[in-house]
N, C-alpha and C positions, 0 to 999 in steps of 0.2 A: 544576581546569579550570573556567573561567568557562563558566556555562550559560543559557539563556532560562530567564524564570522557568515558564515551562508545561513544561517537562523536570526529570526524575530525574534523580538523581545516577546517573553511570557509567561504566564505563571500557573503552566498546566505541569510546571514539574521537569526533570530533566530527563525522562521518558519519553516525552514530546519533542519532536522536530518539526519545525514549523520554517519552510525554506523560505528565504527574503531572493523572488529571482522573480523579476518584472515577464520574463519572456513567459514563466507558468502563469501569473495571472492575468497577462494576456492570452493565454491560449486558452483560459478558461472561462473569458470573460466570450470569446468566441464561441468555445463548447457549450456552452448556458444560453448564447444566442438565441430564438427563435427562425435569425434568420440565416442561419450559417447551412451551407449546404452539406449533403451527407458526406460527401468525398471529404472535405474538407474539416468536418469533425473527426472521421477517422483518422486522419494524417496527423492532428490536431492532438488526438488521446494518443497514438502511440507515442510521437515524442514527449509529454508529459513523462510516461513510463518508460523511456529511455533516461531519461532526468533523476525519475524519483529511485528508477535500481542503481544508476549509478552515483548516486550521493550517498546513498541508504548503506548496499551493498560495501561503498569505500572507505565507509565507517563502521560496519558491525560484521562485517567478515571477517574469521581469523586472516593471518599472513605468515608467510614465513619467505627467508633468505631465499634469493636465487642468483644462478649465475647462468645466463644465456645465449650462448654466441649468437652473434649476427652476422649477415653477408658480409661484412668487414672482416671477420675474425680472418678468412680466409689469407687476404692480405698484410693482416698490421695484427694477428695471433693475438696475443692475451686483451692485446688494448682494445678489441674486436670484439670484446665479451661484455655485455652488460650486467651489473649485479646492483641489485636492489632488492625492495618487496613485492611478491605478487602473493596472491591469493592463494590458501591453502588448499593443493590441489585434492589432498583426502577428506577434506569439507563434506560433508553427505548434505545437499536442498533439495529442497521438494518446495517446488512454484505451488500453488491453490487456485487452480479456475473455479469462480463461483459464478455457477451459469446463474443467470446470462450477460449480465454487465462486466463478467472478469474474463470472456472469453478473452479478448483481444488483447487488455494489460497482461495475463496470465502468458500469452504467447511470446508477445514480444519481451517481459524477462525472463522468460524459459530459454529461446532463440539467443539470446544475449549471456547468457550466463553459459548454455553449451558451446557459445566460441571458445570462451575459456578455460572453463573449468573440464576435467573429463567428463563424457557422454555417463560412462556409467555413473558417477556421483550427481548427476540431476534429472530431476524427475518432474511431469509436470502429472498433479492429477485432475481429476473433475469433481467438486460435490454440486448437486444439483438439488441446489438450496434456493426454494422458494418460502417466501415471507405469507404465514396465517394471518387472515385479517377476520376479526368476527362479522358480525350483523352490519355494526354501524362502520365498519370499514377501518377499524381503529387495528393496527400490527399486534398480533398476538403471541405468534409462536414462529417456528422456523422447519422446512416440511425436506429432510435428508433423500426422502427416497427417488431411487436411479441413478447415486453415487457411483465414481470408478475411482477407487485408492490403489495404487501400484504396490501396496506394500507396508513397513513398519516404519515411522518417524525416532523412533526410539536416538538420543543423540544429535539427530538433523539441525539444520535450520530449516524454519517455516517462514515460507514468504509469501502474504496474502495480497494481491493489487487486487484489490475490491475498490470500483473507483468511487462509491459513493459513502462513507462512515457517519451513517444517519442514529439510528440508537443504539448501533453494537451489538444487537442480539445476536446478528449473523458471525460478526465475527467470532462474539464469544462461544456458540453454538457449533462453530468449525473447528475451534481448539479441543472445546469440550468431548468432539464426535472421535477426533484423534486420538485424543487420551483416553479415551475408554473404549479403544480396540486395537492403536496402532503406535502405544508408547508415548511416551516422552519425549518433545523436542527440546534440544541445546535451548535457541533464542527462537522467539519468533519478531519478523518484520510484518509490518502489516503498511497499507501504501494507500492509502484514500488518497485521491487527490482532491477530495475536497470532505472536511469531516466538522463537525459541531463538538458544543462542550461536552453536550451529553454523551455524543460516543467516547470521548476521552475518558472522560468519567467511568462510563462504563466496565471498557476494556483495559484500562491501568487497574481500575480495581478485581478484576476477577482473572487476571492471567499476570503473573508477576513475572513470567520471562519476556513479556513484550513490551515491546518498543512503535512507536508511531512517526513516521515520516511522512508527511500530508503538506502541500502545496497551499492550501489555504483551512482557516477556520470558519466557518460561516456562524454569525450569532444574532440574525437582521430581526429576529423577533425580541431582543434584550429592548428593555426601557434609555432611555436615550442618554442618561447618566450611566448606565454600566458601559454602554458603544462608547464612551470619550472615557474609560480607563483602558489600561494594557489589558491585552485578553488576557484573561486567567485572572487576573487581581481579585474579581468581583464572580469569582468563579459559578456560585450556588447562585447567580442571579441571572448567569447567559442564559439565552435561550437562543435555539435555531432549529427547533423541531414543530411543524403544525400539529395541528390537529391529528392528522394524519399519518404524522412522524415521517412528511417530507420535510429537504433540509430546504430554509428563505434565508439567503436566499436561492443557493443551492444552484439546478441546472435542469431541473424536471426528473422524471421517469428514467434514468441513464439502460436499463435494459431493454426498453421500447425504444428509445433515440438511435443507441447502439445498431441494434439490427434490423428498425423501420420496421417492427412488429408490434402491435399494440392490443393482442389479447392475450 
């Protein structure tokens, strides 16, 4: 399958974007550190999501024609004018903080996207989406309440930086909470920067307008003949979820790392 050149080889389907950029997984092999200091993981996760909005963003945003003057135009008139693509400024996005690991990514492509685009066509909101775990501690359900939605997605684009894409409940559970009070979005982008087979799995099959752009795939628990094929080939046999449905080898707890809170 023919790919962009800024993507891995894969075979989780052309829904999947899997960026080949040594600088992310170094920054995440940092982020995953035990020994990385906090300042330095945060500096660390915001540029990842200046990366992942703007590869994501430069591929699935509408465009149209423009013509721009610049400080030159003044002196040398028409030749002064730059005309190309930018970004359709009638675009309607809505960023998704999913407290509390999406606080930060959710800000910095909120922040990034209102340079550009008009203030009124972006929107950032909050679900404050915590993960049910039963007796034995095992992920069970996804817990919406103390939610702030600004409004109706009906048309939009949805864009989730949720930095960890562990089994997808969450995800799928934040479309699902949209679409059954706040419309229909256009496309959704979704931004793990680090996600497993199974969330792939997951959220390709239960949302057909999204798309995944993720920095790496983690699958350290697959048996050691499925790790020496191309991810995806051997797809019904990755693994990268414990017990627990954290990702190995993943980066830890990213909502406790995030903001040095651990209850």
């Amino acid at each position: 399958m023919s790919r962009h050149s800024f993507e891995l080889e894969h075979g989780y389907g052309p829904r999947v974007h899997v960026l080949d950029n040594v600088y992310l997984l170094s920054a995440l092999a940092r982020i995953g550190s035990p020994d990385i200091a906090h300042r330095d993981l945060m500096a660390l996760l915001r540029s990842v999501y200046h990366s992942l909005l703007v590869v994501s963003c430069g591929h699935e945003l509408p465009r149209v024609d423009a013509q721009v003057p610049t400080r030159m135009a003044a002196t040398h008139g028409a030749a002064g004018v730059w005309k190309g693509e930018v970004f359709d400024p009638a675009t309607p996005i809505v960023v998704v903080d999913i407290v509390r690991a999406g606080i930060v990514p959710s800000q910095v492509c909120f922040e990034l996207l209102t340079a550009l685009l008009p203030e009124r066509n972006v929107r950032l909101d909050h679900l404050n989406m915590s993960r049910v775990a039963d007796q034995a501690g095992h992920m069970v359900g996804v817990d919406l309440s103390g939610s702030k939605i600004g409004g109706s997605v009906e048309g939009a684009t949805l864009i989730l930086p949720d930095p960890m894409g562990a089994t997808g409940s969450t995800t799928v559970r934040a479309i699902e909470h949209y679409k059954e009070r706040h419309g229909k979005p256009a496309r959704v982008i979704a931004l793990p920067m680090i996600s497993t087979p199974e969330y792939l799995r997951r959220v390709l099959d239960a949302v057909p307008e999204l798309v995944v752009y993720t920095a790496r795939v983690d699958r350290g628990l697959s048996d050691a003949e499925t790790l020496a094929r191309v991810p995806g080939e051997a797809w019904a046999h990755e693994k990268g979820l414990d017990a627990k449905s954290y990702i190995v080898p993943g980066a830890g707890g990213m909502g406790e790392v995030i903001n040095n809170s651990w209850c």
